[in-house]
C-alpha positions as CSV (number, residue, x, y, z in Angstrom):
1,X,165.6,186.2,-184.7
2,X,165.5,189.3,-186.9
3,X,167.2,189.3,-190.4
4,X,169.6,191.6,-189.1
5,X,171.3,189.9,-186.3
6,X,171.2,186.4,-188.5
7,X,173.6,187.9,-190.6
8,X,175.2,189.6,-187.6
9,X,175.8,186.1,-186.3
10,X,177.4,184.8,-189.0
11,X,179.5,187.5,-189.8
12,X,180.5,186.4,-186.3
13,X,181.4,183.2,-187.3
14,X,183.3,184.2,-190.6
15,X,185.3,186.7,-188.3
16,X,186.3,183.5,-186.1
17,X,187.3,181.3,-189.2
18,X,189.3,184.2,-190.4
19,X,191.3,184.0,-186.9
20,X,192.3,181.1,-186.7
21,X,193.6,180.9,-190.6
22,X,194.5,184.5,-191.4
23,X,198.4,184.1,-190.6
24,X,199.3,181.8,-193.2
25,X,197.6,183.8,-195.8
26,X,199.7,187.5,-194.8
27,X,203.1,185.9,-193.8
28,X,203.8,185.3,-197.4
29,X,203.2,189.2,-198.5
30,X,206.0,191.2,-198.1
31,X,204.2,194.8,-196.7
32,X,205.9,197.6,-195.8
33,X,205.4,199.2,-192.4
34,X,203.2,201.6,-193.5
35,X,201.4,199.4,-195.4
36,X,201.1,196.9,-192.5
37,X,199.7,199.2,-190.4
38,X,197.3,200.2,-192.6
39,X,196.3,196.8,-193.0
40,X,195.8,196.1,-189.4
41,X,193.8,199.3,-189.1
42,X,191.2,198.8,-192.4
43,X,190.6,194.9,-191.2
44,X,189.6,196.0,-187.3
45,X,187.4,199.1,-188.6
46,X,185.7,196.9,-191.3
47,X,185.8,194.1,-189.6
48,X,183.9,196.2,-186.7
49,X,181.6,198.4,-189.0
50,X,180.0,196.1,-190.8
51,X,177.9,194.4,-187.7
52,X,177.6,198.0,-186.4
53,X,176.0,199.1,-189.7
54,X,173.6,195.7,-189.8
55,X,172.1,195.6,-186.1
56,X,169.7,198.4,-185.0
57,X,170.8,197.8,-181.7
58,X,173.0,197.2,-178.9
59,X,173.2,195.9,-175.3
60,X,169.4,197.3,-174.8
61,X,170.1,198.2,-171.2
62,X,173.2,199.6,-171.7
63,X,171.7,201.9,-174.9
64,X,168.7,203.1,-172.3
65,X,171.6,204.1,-169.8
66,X,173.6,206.3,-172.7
67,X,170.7,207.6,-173.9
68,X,169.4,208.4,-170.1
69,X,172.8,209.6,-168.9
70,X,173.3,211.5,-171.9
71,X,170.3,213.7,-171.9
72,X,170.9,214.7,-168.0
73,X,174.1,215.9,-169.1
74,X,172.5,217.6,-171.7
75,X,170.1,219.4,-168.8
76,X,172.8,220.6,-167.0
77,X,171.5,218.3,-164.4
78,X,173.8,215.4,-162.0
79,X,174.2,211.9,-162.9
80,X,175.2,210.5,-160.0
81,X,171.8,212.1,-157.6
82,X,169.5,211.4,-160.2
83,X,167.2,209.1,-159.0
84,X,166.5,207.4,-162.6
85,X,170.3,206.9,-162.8
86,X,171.2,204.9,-159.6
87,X,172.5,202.0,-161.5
88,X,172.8,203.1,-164.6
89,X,176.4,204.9,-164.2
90,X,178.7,203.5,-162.5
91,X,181.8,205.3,-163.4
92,X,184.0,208.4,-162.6
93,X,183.1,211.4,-165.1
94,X,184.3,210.9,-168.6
95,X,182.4,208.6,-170.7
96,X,179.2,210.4,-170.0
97,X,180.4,213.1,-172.4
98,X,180.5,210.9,-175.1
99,X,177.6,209.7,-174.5
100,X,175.7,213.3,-174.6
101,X,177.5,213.9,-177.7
102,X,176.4,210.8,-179.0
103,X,172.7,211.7,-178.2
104,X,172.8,215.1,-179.5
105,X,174.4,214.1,-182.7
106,X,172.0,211.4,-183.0
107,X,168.7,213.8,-182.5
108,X,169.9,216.6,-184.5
109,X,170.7,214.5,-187.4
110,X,168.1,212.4,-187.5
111,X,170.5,209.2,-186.8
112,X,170.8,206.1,-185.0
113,X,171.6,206.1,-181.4
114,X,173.5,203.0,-181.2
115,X,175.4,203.5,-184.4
116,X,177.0,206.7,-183.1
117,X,177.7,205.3,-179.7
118,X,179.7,202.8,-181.1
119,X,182.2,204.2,-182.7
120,X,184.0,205.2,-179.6
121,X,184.8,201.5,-178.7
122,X,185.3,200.9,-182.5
123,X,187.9,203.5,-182.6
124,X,189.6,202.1,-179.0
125,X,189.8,199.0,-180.9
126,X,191.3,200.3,-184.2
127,X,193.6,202.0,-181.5
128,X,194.6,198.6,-179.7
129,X,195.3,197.0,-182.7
130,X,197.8,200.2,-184.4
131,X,199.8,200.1,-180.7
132,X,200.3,196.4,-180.6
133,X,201.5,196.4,-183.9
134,X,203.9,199.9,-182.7
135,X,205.0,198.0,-179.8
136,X,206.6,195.5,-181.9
137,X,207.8,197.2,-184.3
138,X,209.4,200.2,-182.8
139,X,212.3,197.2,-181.6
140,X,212.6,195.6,-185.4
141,X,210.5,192.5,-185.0
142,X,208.4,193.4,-188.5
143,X,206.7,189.9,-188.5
144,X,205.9,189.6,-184.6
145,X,204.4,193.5,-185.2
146,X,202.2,192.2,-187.9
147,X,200.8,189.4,-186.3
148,X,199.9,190.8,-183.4
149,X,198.2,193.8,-184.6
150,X,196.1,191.7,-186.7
151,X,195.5,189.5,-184.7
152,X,193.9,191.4,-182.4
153,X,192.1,193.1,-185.0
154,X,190.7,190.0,-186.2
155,X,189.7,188.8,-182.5
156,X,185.7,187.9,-182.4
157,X,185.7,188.9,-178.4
158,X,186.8,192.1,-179.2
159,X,184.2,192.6,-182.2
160,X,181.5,191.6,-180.1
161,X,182.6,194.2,-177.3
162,X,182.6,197.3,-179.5
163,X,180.4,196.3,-182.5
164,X,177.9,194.4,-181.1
165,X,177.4,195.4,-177.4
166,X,178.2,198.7,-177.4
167,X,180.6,198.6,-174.5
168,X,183.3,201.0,-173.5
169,X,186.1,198.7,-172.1
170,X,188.3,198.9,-175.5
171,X,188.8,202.7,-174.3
172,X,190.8,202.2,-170.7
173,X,192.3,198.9,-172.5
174,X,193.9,201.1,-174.8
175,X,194.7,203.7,-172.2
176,X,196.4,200.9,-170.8
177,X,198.5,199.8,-173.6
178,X,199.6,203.3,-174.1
179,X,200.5,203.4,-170.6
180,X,202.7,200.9,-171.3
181,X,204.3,202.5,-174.5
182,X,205.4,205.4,-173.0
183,X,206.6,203.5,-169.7
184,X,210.6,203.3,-170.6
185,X,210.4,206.7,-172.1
186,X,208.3,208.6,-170.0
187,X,206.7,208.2,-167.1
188,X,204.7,211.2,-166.9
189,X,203.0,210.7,-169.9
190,X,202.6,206.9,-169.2
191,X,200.7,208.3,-165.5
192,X,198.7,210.4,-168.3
193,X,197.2,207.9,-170.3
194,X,197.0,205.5,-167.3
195,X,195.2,208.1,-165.1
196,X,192.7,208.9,-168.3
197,X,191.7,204.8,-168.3
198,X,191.0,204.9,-164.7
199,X,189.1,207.4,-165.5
200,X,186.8,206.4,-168.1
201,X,186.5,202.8,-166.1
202,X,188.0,202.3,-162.6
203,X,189.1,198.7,-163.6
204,X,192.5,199.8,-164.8
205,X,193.7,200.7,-161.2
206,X,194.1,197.0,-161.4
207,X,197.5,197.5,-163.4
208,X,198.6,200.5,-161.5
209,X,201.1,197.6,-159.6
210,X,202.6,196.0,-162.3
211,X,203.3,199.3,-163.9
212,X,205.2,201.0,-160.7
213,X,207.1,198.0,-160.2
214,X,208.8,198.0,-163.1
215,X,209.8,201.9,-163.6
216,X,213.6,202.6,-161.7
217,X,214.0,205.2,-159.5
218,X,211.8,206.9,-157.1
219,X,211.3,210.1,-158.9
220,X,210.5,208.7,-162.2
221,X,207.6,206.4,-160.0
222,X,206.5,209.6,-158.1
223,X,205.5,211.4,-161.7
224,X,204.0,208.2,-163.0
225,X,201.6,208.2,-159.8
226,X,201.1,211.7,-159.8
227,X,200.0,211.8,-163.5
228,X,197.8,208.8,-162.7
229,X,196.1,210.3,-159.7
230,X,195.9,214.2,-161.0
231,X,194.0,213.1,-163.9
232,X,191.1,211.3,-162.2
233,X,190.9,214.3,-159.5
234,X,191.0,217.0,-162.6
235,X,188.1,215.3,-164.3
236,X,186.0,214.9,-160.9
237,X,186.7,218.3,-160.0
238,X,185.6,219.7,-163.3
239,X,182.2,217.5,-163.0
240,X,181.3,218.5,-160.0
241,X,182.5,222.2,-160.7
242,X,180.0,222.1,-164.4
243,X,176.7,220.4,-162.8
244,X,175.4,220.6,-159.3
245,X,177.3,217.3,-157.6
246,X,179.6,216.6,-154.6
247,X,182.7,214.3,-154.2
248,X,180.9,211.4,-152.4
249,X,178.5,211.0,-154.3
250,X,180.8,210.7,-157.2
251,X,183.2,208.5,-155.5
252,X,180.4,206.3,-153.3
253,X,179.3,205.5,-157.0
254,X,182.3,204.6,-158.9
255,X,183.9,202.8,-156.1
256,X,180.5,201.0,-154.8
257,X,180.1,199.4,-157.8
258,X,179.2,195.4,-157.0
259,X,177.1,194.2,-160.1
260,X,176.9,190.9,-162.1
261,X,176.9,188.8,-158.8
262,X,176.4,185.2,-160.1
263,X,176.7,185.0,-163.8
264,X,180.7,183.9,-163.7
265,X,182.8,181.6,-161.7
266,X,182.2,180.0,-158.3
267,X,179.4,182.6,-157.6
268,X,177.1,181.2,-160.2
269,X,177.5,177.7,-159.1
270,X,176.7,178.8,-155.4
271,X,173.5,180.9,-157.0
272,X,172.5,177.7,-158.9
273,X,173.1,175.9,-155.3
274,X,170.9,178.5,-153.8
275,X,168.4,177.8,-156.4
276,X,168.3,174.4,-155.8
277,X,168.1,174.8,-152.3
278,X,166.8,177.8,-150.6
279,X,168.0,176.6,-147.1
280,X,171.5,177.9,-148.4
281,X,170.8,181.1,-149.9
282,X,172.1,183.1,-146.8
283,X,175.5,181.5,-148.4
284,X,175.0,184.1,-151.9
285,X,173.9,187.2,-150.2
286,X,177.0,186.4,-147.9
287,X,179.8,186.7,-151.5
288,X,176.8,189.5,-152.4
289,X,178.0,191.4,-149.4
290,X,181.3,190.1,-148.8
291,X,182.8,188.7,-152.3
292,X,184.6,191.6,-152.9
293,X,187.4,190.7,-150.4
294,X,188.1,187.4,-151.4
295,X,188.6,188.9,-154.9
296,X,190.6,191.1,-153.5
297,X,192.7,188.6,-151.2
298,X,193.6,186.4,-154.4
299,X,194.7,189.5,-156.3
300,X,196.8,190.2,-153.4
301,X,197.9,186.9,-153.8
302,X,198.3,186.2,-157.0
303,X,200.7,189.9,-157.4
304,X,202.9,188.6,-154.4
305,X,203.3,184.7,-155.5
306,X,204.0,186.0,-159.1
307,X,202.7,189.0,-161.0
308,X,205.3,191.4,-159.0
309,X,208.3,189.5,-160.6
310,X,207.1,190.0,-164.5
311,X,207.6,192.5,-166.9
312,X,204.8,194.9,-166.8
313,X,202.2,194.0,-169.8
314,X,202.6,190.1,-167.9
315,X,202.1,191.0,-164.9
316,X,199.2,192.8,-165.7
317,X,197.7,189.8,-167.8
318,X,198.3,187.1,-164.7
319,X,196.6,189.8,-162.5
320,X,193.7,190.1,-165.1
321,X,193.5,185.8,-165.6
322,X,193.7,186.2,-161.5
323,X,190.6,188.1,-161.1
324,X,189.2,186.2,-164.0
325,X,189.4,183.1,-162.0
326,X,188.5,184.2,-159.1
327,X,185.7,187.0,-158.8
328,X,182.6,187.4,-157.1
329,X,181.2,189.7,-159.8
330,X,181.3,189.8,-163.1
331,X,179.9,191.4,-166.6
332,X,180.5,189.6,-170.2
333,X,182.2,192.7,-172.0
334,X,184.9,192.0,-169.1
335,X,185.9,189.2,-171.7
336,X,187.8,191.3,-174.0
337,X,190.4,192.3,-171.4
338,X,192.5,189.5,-171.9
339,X,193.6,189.8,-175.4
340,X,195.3,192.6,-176.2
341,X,197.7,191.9,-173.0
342,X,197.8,188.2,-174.2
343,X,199.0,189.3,-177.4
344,X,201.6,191.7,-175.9
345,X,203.0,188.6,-173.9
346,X,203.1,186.0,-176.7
347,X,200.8,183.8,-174.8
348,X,199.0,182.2,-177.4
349,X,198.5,178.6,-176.6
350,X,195.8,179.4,-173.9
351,X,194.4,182.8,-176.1
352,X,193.2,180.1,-178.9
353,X,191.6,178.3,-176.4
354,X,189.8,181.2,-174.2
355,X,189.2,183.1,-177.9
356,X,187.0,179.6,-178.1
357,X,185.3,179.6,-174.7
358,X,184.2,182.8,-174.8
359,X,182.8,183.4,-178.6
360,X,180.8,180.2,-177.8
361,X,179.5,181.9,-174.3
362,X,179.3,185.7,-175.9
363,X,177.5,184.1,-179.2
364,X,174.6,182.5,-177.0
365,X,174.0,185.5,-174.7
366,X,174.7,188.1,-177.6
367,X,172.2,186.2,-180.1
368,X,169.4,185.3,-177.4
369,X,169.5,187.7,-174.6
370,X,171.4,190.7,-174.5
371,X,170.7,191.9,-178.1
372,X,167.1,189.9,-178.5
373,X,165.7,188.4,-175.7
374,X,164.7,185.1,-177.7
375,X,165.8,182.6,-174.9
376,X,162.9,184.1,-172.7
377,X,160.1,182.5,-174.9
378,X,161.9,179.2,-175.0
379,X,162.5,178.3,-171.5
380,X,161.7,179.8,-168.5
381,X,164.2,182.1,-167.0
382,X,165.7,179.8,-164.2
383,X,166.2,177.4,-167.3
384,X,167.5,180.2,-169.1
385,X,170.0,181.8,-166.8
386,X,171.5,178.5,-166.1
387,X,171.9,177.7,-170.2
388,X,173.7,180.8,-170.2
389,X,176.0,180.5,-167.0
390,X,176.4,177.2,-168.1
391,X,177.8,178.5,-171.2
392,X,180.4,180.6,-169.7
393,X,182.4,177.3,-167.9
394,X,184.3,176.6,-170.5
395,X,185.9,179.9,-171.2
396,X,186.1,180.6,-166.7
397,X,187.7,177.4,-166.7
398,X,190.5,177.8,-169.3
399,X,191.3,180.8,-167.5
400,X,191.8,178.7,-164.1
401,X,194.0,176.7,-166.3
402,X,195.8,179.6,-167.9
403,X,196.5,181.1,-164.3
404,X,197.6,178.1,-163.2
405,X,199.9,177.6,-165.4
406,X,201.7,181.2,-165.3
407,X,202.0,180.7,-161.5
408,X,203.4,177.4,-161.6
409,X,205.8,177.7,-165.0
410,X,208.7,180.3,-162.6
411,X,209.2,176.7,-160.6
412,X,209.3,174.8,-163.5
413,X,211.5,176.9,-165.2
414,X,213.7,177.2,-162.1
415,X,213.5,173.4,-161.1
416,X,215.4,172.5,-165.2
417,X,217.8,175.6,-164.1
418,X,219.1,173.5,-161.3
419,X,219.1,170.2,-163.0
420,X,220.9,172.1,-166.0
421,X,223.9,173.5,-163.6
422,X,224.1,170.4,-161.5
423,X,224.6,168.4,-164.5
424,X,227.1,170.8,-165.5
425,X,229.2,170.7,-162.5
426,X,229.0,167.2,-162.0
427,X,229.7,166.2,-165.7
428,X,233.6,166.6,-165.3
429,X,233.4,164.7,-162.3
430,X,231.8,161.7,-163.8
431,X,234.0,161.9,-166.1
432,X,237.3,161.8,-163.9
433,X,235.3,158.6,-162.5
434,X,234.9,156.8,-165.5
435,X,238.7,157.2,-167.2
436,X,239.6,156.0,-163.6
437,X,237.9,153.1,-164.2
438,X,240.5,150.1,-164.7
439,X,240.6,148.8,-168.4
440,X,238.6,145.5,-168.6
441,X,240.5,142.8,-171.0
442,X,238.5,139.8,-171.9
């Protein structure tokens, strides 16, 4: 392990300790608004920087793909026909722009790839953590806004998203978040921000639901999904208008997308199965092919038995802890979807406990695969695929417990309704009974 990523790591591991303890430390200071939310921002860029500055690199498939994707663009040639970049872009045309920038900036002055990459998702998360706090605040509740903007800014998933990997998926989040800022207010410009996440990464279409639901009136939900479809469509036209592509191969690519089949959830225990014994490997390729509509079906599911009755940020989180639980495919900067909507609904008792699962699971595969293969020249890479699935159970299995118990806590909740106005009603009677009671004498 280089130098580098050894203090990378336990940065990591400072960042987690100052998560779980930073509240009692700032509840005590008395910080103006401004001053909060200067705070919040300084503590997720610094907190973010600093590992950016120390490794040299990122994800190093992902950094071939920007660096590959991003010099095409730079060509004038098309992404999505190029036969180098079949799976290397999987997304509607917006993030590729960036990364041509990035690449350009990067050769003409003399600088690291991977350090100017980054700061995209670094911003998105200095972003998240600013709206949350915003959300809070803009209805009085100083002390709630403070909390959650640090604590998201202070979250190790997030960190090792943006700083270490090199992902995107802070950008849509935020997208999202905005979304749902601007939902009571206006629903154009909430379609807006929505469409531009779907945009960069299709995997916001997943809250499109939960956000229709809860606008009133027909004409306010018409300019939501208007906004939300027009922008895609603008930035697909404009792609295929600037380089030599065509619509299906644009969409065949963004909507094809069926990767990381077998590294999460029931998936990898029927790969492992298959493994074990090759007889049953027909039953893999079958959720390779097919997986997608059982993810879909419990999404379905999960929307009707639940999400469709919550306010929109919740419904969008049980959705998100729903497709969690129960998808065929799966990639491990997914992991940082969770928290920002977490934080919006107050959820914290299962957020300390998935923040746990998952910095164990992301600190393994960060520090030993994805950022230096080390694993590889330890055990051989059956051994060291199932060390790392292995490693993700415990945060895919707080999130079966975490679904489970926002599906199940409406019955709960309606269950001590009934008992409370039963009680009530028949409290007078009781009572009638007992001073009706003849007097006993002794």
């Amino acid at each position: 392990m280089s130098m580098s990523l050894l203090i990378s790591v336990l940065w990591a591991i400072v960042i987690l300790l100052a998560y779980f303890q930073f509240w009692p430390i700032v509840q005590k200071q008395k910080l103006s608004p401004l001053t909060a939310c200067l705070l919040i921002a300084s503590l997720a860029f610094i907190s973010r920087q600093i590992p950016c500055i120390l490794l040299p690199m990122g994800a190093m498939y992902d950094i071939d793909s920007y660096r590959m994707v991003g010099s095409v663009i730079l060509q004038g040639g098309d992404v999505y026909s190029h036969p180098d970049l079949v799976k290397r872009y999987p997304y509607l045309p917006l993030q590729m722009y960036w990364m041509a920038f990035s690449v350009w900036f990067s050769e003409h002055f003399q600088l690291s790839l991977v350090k100017v990459v980054k700061q995209a998702p670094i911003m998105a998360d200095v972003g998240i953590a600013i709206i949350l706090f915003r959300y809070f605040h803009r209805s009085n509740q100083t002390e709630i806004a403070l909390h959650s903007g640090l604590l998201y800014a202070l979250n190790p998933i997030a960190i090792f998203v943006s700083a270490y990997h090199g992902q995107f998926d802070a950008i849509p989040t935020l997208c999202i978040l905005l979304a749902i800022y601007w939902l009571d207010r206006s629903p154009l410009i909430a379609g807006f921000w929505h469409g531009l996440g779907i945009l960069d990464k299709s995997w916001p279409v997943l809250a499109i639901f939960s956000l229709v639901k809860s606008i009133s009136g027909w004409r306010k939900k018409f300019y939501f999904l208007c906004a939300t479809f027009t922008i895609p469509l603008t930035g697909v036209i404009l792609y295929i208008i600037l380089f030599p592509s065509n619509l299906v191969d644009v969409l065949t690519r963004a909507l094809g997308y069926n990767h990381g089949v077998g590294v999460w959830g029931y998936t990898s225990i029927i790969r492992m199965i298959a493994v074990l014994n090759p007889n049953l490997s027909f039953l893999f390729l079958l959720f390779i092919e097919n997986g997608r509509y059982l993810t879909l079906g419990i999404l379905g599911l999960v929307w009707i038995i639940r999400a469709r009755s919550e306010m929109p940020h919740e419904g969008i989180l049980t959705i998100l802890l729903a497709f969690f639980a129960g998808t065929h495919a799966f990639s491990i900067q997914y992991l940082m979807w969770l928290v920002p909507f977490a934080i919006l609904s107050r959820d914290f008792r299962f957020l300390k406990f998935y923040t746990l699962g998952a910095f164990g699971y992301m600190l393994l595969t960060y520090s030993t695969l994805i950022l230096e293969p080390h694993i590889y020249s330890l055990f051989t890479q059956q051994q060291a695929d199932w060390i790392i699935i292995l490693s993700s159970f415990p945060a895919w299995i707080v999130t079966i417990y975490w679904l489970k118990q926002r599906l199940f806590r409406i019955h709960k909740r309606l269950s001590e309704t009934v008992k409370n106005s039963l009680s009530e009603q028949l409290s007078p009677i009781f009572n009638k009974l007992d001073q009706s009671r003849p007097t006993e004498h002794k």
